[in-house]
C-alpha positions in Angstrom: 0.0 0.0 0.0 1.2 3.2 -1.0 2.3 6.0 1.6 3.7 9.1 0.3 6.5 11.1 2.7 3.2 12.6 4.7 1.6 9.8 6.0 5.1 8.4 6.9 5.6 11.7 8.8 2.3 11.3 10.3 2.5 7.9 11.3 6.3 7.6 12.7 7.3 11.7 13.3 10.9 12.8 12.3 14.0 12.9 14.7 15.4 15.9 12.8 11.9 17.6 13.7 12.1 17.5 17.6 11.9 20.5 19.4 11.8 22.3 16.1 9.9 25.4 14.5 9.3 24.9 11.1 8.3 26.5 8.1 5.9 24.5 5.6 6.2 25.1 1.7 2.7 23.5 0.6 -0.5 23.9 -0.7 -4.3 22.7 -0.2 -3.6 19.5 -2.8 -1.2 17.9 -0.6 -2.6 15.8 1.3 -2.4 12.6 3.0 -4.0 9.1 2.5 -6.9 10.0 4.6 -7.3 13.5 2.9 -6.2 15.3 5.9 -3.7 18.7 4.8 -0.3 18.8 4.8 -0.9 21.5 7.8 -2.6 19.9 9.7 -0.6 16.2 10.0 2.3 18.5 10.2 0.5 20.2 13.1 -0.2 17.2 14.9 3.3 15.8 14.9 4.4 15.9 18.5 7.5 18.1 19.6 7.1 20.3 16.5 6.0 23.9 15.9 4.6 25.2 12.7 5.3 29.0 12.5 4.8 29.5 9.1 3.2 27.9 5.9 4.4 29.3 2.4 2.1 29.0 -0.4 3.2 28.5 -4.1 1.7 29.4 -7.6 -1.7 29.2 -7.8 -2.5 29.9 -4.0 -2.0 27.8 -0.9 -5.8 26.8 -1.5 -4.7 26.6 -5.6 -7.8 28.6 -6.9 -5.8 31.1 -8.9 -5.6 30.8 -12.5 -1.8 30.5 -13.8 0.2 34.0 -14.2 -2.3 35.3 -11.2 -0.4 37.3 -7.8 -2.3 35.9 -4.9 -1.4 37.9 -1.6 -3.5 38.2 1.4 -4.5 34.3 1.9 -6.1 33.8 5.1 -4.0 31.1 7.1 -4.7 27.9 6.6 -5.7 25.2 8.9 -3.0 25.1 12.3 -1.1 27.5 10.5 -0.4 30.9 12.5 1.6 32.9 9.1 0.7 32.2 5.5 3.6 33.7 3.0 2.8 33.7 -0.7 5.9 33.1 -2.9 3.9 34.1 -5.9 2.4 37.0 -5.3 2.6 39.0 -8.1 6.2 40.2 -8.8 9.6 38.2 -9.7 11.2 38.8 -5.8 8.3 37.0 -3.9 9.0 34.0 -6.1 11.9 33.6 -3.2 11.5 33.7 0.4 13.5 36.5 2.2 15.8 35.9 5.1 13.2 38.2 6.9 10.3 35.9 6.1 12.8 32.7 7.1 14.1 34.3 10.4 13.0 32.1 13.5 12.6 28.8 11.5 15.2 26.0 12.4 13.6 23.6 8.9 12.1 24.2 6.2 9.7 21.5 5.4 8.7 20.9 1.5 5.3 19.2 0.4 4.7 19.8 -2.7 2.1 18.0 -5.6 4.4 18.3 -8.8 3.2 16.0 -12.1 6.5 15.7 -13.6 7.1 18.8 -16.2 10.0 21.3 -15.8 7.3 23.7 -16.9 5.3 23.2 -13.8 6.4 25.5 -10.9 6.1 23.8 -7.8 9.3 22.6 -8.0 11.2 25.7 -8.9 9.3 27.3 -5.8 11.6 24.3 -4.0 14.9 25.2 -5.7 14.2 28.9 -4.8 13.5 27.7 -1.2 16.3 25.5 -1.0 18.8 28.3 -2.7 17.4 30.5 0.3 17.9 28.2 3.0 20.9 26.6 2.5 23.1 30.0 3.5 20.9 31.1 6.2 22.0 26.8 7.8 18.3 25.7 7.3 18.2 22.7 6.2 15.2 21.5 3.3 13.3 18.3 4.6 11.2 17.2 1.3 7.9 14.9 2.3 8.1 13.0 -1.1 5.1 11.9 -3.3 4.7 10.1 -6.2 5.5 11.3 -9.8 2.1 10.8 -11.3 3.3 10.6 -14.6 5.6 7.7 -13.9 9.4 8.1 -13.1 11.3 6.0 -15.9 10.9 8.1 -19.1 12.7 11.3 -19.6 12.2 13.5 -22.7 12.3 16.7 -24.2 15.6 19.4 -24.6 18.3 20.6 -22.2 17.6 24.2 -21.0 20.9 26.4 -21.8 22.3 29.0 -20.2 20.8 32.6 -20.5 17.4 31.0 -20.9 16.3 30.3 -17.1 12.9 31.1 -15.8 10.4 30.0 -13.1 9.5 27.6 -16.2 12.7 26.3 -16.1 14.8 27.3 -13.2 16.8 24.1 -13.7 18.9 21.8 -16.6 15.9 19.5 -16.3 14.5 17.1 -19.4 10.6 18.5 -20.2 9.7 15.5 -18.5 12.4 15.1 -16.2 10.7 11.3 -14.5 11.8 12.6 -10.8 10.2 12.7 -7.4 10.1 16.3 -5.7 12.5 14.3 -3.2 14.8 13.4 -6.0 14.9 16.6 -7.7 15.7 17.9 -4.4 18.8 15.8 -4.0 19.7 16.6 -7.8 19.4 20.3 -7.3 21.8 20.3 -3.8 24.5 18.4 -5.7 24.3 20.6 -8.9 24.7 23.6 -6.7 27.4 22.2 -4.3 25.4 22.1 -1.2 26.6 19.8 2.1 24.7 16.6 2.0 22.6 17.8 5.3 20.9 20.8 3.6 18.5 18.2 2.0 17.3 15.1 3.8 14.3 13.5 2.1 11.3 11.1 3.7 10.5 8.9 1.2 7.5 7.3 -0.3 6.5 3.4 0.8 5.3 1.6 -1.7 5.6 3.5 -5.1 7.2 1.6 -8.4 8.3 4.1 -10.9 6.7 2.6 -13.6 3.5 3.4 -12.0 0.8 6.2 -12.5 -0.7 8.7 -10.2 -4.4 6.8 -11.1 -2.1 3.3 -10.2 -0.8 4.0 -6.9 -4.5 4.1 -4.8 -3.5 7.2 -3.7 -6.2 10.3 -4.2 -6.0 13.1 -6.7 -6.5 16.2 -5.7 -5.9 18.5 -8.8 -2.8 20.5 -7.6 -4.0 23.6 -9.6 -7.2 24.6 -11.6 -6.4 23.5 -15.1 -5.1 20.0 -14.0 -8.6 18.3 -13.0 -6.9 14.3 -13.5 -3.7 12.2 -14.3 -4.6 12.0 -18.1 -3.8 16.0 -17.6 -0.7 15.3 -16.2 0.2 12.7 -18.9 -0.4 15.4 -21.9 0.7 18.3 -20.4 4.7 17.9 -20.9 4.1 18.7 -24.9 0.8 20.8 -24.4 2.3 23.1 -22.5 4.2 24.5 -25.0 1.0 26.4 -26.8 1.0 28.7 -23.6 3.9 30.3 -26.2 1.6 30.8 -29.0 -1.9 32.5 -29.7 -3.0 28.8 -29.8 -5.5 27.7 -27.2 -3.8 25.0 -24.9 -7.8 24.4 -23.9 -8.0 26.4 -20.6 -11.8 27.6 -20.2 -12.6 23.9 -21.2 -12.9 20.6 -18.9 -10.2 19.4 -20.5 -7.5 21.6 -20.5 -4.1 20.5 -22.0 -6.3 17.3 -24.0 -8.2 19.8 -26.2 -6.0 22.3 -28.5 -6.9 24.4 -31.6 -7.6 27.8 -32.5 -10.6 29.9 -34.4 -8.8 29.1 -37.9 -8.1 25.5 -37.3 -9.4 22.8 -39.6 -10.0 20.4 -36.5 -10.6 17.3 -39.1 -7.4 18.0 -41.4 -5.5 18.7 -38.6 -6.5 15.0 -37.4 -5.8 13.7 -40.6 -1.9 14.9 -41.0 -1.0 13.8 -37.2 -2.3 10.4 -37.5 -0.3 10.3 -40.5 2.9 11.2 -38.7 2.4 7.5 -36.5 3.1 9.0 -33.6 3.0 6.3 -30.8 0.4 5.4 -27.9 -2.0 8.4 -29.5 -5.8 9.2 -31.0 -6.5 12.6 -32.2 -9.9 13.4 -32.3 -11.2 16.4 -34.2 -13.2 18.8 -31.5 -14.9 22.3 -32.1 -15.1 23.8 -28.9 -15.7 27.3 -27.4 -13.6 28.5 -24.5 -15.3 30.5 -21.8 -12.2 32.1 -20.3 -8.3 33.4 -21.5 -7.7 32.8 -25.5 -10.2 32.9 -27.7 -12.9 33.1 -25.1 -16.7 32.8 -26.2 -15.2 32.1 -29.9 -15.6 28.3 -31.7 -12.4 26.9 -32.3 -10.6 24.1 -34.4 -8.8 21.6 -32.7 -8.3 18.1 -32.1 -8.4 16.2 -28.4 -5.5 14.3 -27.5 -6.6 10.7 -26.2 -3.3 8.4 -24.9 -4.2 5.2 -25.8 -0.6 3.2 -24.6 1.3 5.9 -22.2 4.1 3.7 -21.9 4.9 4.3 -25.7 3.3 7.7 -25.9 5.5 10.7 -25.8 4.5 13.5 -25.0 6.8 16.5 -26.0 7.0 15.3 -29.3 3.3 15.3 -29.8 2.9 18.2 -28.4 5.6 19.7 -30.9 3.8 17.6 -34.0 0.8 19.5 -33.4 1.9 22.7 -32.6 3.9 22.4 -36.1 0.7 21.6 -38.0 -1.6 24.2 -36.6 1.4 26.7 -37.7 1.2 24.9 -41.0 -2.8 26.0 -41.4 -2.5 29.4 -41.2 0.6 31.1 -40.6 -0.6 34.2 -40.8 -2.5 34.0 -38.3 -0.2 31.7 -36.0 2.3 33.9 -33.7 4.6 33.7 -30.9 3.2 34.8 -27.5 5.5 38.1 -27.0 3.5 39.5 -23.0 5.7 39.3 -19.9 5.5 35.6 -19.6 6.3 34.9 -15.9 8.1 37.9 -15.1 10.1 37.7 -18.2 10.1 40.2 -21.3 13.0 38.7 -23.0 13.1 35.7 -24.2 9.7 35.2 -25.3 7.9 32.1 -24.0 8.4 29.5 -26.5 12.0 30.1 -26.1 11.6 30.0 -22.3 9.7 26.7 -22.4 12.4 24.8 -25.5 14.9 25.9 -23.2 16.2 27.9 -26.2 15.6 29.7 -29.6 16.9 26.6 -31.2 13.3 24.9 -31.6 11.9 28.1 -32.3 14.1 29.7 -35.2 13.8 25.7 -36.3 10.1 25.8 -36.8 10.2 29.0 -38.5 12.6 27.5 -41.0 10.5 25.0 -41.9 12.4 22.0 -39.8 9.9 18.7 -39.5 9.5 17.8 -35.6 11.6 14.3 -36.4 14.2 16.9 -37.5 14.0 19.0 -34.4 13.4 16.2 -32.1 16.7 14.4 -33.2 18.9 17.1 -31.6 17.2 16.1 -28.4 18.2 12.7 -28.0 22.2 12.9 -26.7 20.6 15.3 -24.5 17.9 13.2 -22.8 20.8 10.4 -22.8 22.9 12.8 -20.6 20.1 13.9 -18.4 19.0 10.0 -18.0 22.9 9.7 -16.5 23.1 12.4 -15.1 19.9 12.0 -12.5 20.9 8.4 -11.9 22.8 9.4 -8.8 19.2 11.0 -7.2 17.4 7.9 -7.6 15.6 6.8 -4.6 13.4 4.4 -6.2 13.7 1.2 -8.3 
């Protein structure tokens, strides 16, 4: 039976926690196998105090939409102090040493699904960079990746190009636990083996799912309602860098893609032609009711997995994006807004990793083409994180 780092911390309590105040970096989603918060198991621990809870994107209670500031949470559950790390500008995306001073460890319990896009765990490096020199050391209550941990895919990030959407060299789908990446992160940045300890799951296989595990989904922010989310989201992600609709103001965001001038049914027709594995497209019309293209019909197809061990992800995700281009490029472009605090480089580039996928597209590269330049570089990472592994 599975138990994540929680309900281990629950059930058995933590020497290094003793006599303790701590700080807890979490959210509403985490939660252990009887549903109860993160706060309050953390609460209940005997010996400890909790002085502070620190909420990440989205909102300790996770009802912000993405790119939203949230400031001014009431505190949550046993919690005395609730500290936003994402409230609206680039410096709360750290914590200060003023906001750290009077807690002896920092306690992470994050619900990450597996993309280098997805925040939560560059809210831990951030932590983790703002501990470490102030001697407070990073205990991570690990969970389950719910996208399995054994593939890896997707390009390097290179230097110049690091954002909250990628604050670390990490594949797209990088096939870690929060408490691995954790481990990964201290050694790339030379910290003592004590300024990360790690309570690990019971009972988790890496080749299994979040739906596989018995343990219950709670979406960990509002446009990430189930696992098969999760599963797509590595390759649709990559649409929040374009005018294309990544199918937010839908019920299934991430599954459902297309735009106002996309041919939803030729657009089916040219991916299933590609024989991309473990996939169905679907041709959809839909109409989102909120963010791009709100109240207006669009194009698009619905991604349906049909083998995840053999579907991937970032490549699909690229496939598509490439053949909605292909439609219309005139009326395709590159998202140039602020994109999480950053003007320059434009999303797309922030989310590759690089211009090199980008000034590839618009010269007319195939996504076999761009996706070969990948591969030594998911073989590297694969080596590379071998030395964080925690689980077989």
């Amino acid at each position: 039976m599975l138990a994540t780092g929680l309900d281990v911390l629950g059930r058995d309590g933590h020497p290094r926690l003793a006599g303790r105040r701590l700080g807890l970096v979490t959210h509403a989603p985490a939660v252990d196998g009887r549903l109860r918060s993160a706060v309050d198991v953390v609460a209940a621990v005997p010996g400890v105090r909790l002085v502070a809870v620190f909420g990440p994107e989205h909102g300790y209670h996770g009802q912000a939409q993405d790119l939203k500031g949230i400031a001014g949470e009431e505190p949550a559950g046993s919690a005395p102090r609730l500290v936003s790390l994402y409230d609206g500008t680039a410096a709360s995306l750290r914590p200060t040493a003023a906001q750290l001073q009077g807690i002896d460890v920092l306690l992470v319990d994050l619900v990450d699904i597996g993309s280098r896009y997805y925040t939560f765990q560059a809210t831990m490096k951030y932590c983790l960079e703002a501990a470490a020199p102030l001697g407070i050391p990073l205990v991570v209550l690990d969970r389950p990746n719910p996208i399995a941990g054994v593939a890896v895919e997707g390009p390097a990030l290179r230097p110049g190009y690091e954002s909250f959407v990628g604050a670390h060299d990490i594949a797209s789908r990088h096939g870690l636990t929060m408490g691995e990446l954790a481990l990964l992160y201290a050694h790339d940045l030379g910290l003592p083996r004590d300024a990360v300890e790690v309570v690990r799951c019971e009972g988790w296989r890496r080749n299994a799912y979040g739906d596989e595990c018995g343990m219950p989904w709670v979406l960990p922010s509002p446009n990430m309602p189930t696992v098969d989310t999760a599963v797509v989201y590595p390759g649709q992600c990559l649409f929040e860098g374009t005018n294309l609709s990544e199918g937010r103001g839908t019920t299934r965001p991430f599954e459902i893609c297309g735009a106002p001038w996309v041919d939803g049914v030729a657009l089916a027709r040219r991916l299933t032609a590609e024989g991309l594995p473990g996939v169905f497209f679907r041709p959809v019309t839909y109409r989102p009711t909120f963010q791009k293209h709100a109240g207006r019909d669009c194009g698009g197809v619905q991604v349906h997995v049909t083998d995840r061990e053999t579907f991937l992800p970032v490549r699909t995700g690229l496939a598509i994006l490439l053949e909605m281009r292909r439609q219309d490029p005139g009326r395709f472009a590159w998202r140039t807004e602020t994109y999480e605090f950053v003007d320059d480089p434009i999303a797309i580039d922030l989310l590759f990793g690089s211009d090199r996928e980008r000034l590839a597209i618009e010269a007319g590269a195939g996504w076999r083409e761009i996706a070969a330049a990948w591969e030594p570089e998911e073989r590297a990472f694969a080596d590379r994180r071998r030395g964080a592994l925690l689980y077989e």
